[in-house]
MARKOLTI-429561 format. One record per residue (C-alpha): residue in one letter; y, x, z. Coordinates in steps of 0.5 Angstrom, whole numbers, plus 500, padded with zeros to 3 digits. Each point is the difference from the previous one (the first is absolute). Layout:
// residues N
AYXZ;...
***
This chain:
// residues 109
X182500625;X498499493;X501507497;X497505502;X504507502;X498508498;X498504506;X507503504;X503506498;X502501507;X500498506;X505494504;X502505505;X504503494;X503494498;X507500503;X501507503;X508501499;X503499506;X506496497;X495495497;X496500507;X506497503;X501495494;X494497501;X500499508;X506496499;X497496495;X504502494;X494503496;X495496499;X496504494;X500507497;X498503493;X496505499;X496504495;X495500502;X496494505;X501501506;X497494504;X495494500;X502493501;X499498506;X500507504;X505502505;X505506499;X503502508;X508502501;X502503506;X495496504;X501494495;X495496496;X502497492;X494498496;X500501493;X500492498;X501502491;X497506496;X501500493;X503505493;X508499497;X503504495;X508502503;X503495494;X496494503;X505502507;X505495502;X506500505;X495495503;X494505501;X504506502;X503496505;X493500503;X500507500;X507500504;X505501494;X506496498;X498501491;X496503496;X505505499;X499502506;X493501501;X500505494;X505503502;X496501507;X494502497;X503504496;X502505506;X495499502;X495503494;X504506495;X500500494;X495493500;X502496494;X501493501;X496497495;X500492499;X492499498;X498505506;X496496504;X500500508;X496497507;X504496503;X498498508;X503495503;X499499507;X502495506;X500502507;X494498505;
***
């Protein structure tokens, strides 16, 4: 990896934690999650429910830089729908374009 990374600010056992999303991953609908902070180094392995996914990509988005595409690797149909999920998820966060997030992708192993 050419650049380097800052040190985690929590820890991979954390990084997919809402059951919904659990079940999203183990039937392959999501493949990356976006956090504010970073949750994981590539390379390492995040266990769910006695399966394994390895982290493969580790890197910083603002939200304006999402596409349907990239939240479809995070199990949702449009950009629109992301938001609105994490927006319900978060009360009272505002949904600001230059934000920056971690985004982990991962595959399973």
């Amino acid at each position: 990896m050419s650049e380097s990374l800052p040190p985690k600010t929590c820890s991979i056992d954390r990084l997919v934690t809402v059951e919904a999303d659990v079940e999203k991953v183990l039937c392959g609908e999501k493949t990356a999650t976006r956090r504010n902070g970073r949750y994981a180094d590539p390379g390492e392995i995040m266990e769910l429910k006695g399966h394994k996914f390895e982290v493969t990509r580790v890197y910083q988005q603002s939200l304006g830089e999402l596409t349907d595409e990239a939240v479809r690797m995070e199990g949702y149909e449009n950009v629109e729908a992301y938001k609105n999920y994490i927006l319900s998820m978060h009360a009272g966060m505002p949904w600001l374009p230059h934000m920056k997030v971690w985004v982990h992708e991962f595959r399973a192993v």
